[in-house]
GUDREN-375861 format. One record per residue (C-alpha): x, y, z. Coordinates in steps of 0.5 Angstrom, whole numbers, plus 2048, in hexadecimal, padded with zeros to 3 digits. Layout:
<sites>
site X X | Y Y | Z Z
...
</sites>
This chain:
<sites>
site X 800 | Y 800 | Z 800
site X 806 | Y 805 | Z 801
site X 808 | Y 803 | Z 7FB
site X 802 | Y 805 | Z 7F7
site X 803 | Y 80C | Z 7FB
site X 80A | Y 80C | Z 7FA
site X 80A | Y 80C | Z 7F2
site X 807 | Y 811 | Z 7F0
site X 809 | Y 816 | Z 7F6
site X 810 | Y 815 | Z 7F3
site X 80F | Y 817 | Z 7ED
site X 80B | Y 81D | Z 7EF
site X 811 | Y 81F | Z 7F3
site X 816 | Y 81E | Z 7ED
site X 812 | Y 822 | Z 7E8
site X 811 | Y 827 | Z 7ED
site X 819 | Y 828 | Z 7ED
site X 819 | Y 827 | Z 7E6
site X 815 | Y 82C | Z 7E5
site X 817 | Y 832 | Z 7EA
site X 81F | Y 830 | Z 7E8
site X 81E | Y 832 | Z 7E0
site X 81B | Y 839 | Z 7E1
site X 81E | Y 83F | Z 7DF
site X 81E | Y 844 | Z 7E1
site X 81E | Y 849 | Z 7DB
site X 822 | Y 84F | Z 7DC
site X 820 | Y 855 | Z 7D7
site X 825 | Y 859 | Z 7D3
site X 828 | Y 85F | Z 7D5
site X 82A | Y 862 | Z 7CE
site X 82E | Y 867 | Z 7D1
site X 835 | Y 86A | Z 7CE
site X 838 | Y 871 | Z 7CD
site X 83C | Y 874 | Z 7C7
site X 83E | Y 87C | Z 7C5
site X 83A | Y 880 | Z 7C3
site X 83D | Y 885 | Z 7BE
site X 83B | Y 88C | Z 7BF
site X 837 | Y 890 | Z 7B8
site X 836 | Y 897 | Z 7BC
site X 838 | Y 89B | Z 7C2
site X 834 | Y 8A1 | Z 7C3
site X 835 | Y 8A6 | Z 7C9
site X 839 | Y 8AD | Z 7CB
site X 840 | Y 8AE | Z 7C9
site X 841 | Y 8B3 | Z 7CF
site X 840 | Y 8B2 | Z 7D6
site X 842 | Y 8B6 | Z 7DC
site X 847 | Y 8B3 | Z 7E2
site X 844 | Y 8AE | Z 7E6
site X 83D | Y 8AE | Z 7E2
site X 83A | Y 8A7 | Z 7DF
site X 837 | Y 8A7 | Z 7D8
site X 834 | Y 8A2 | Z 7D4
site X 835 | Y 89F | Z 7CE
site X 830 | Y 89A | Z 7CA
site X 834 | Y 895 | Z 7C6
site X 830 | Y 890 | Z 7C1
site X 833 | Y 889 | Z 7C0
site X 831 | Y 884 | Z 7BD
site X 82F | Y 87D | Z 7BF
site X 82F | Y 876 | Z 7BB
site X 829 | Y 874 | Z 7BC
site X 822 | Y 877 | Z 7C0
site X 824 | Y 873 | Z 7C6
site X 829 | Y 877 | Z 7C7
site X 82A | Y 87D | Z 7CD
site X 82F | Y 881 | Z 7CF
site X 834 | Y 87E | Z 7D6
site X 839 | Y 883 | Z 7D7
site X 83F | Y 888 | Z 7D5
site X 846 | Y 886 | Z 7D5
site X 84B | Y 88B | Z 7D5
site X 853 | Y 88B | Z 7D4
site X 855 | Y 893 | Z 7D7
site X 85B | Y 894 | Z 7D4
site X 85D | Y 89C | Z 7D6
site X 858 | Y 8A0 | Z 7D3
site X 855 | Y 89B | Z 7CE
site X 850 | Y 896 | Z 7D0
site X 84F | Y 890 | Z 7CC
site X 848 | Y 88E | Z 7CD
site X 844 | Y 887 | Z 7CC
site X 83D | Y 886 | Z 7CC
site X 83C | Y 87E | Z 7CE
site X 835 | Y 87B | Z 7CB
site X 831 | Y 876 | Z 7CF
site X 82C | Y 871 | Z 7CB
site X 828 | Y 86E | Z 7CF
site X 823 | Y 869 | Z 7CC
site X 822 | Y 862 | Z 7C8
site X 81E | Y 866 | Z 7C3
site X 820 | Y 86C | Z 7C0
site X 81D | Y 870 | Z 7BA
site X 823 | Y 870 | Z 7B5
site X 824 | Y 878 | Z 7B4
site X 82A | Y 87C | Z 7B6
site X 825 | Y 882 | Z 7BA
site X 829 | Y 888 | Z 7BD
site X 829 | Y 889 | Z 7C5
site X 82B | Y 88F | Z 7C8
site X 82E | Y 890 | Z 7CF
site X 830 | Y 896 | Z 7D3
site X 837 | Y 897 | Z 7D4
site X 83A | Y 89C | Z 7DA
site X 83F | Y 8A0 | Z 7D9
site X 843 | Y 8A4 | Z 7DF
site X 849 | Y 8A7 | Z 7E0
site X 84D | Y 8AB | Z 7E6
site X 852 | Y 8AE | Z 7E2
site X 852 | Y 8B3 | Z 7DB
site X 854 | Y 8B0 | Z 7D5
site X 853 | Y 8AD | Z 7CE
site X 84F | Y 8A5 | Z 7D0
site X 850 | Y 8A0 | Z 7CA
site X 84A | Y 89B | Z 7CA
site X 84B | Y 895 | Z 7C5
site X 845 | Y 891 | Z 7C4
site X 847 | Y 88A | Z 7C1
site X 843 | Y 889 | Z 7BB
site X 846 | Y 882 | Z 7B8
site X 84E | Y 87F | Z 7B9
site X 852 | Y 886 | Z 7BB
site X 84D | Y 88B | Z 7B7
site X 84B | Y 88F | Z 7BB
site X 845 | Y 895 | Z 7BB
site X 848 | Y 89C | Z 7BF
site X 845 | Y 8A1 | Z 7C4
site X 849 | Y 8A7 | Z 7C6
site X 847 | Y 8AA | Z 7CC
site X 84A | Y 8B2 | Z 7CF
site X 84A | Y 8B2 | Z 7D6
site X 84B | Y 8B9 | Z 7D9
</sites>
């Protein structure tokens, strides 16, 4: 009589194991990846008082519709500024045109001079803003 019990408790434990050990768990795609984005236009003031902050707008393109402004690298090297504008494209499904973004660029310095900022347009092309600091 236990065996007639047995027998079919057995194979409901195995199946119960089996079917509990081959679940996967799915992981969604993250899609995320960042490029350069190289720079078309930059719009604002040329002359700035000391300690005064401007701004300028700078359009960049993207590589497709995922595509947003990260954040700006810079190399400062005296009074020239060389200035990278890095993409972040977030998304698995991206509209495939290359739309133009505008992001705000601060501008401040406390001395006079003449300021160079360079904007990276592709490899060592570079768009230029001067800035007159007074």
């Amino acid at each position: 009589m236990i065996k007639k019990y047995l027998t079919p408790a057995l194979f409901l434990s195995l199946l119960v194991v089996s079917l509990i050990s081959c679940t996967k768990t799915r992981e969604e795609p993250t899609c995320i990846s960042a490029k350069r984005g190289p720079v078309t236009k930059i719009d604002g003031p040329t002359l700035a008082l000391v300690n005064q902050e401007i701004l300028l707008t700078v359009d960049f393109t993207c590589f497709n519709g995922c595509g947003q402004f990260s954040n700006f690298e810079e190399t400062v090297n005296g009074n020239e500024t060389k200035i990278i504008i890095n993409a972040k494209y977030e998304g698995c499904i991206c509209t495939e045109d290359l739309p133009t973004r505008q992001v705000k660029y601060r501008f401040r310095k406390s001395q006079v001079g003449t300021y160079t900022l360079m904007f990276l347009q592709s490899d060592n092309i570079y768009l230029t803003h001067t800035i007159t600091v007074q």
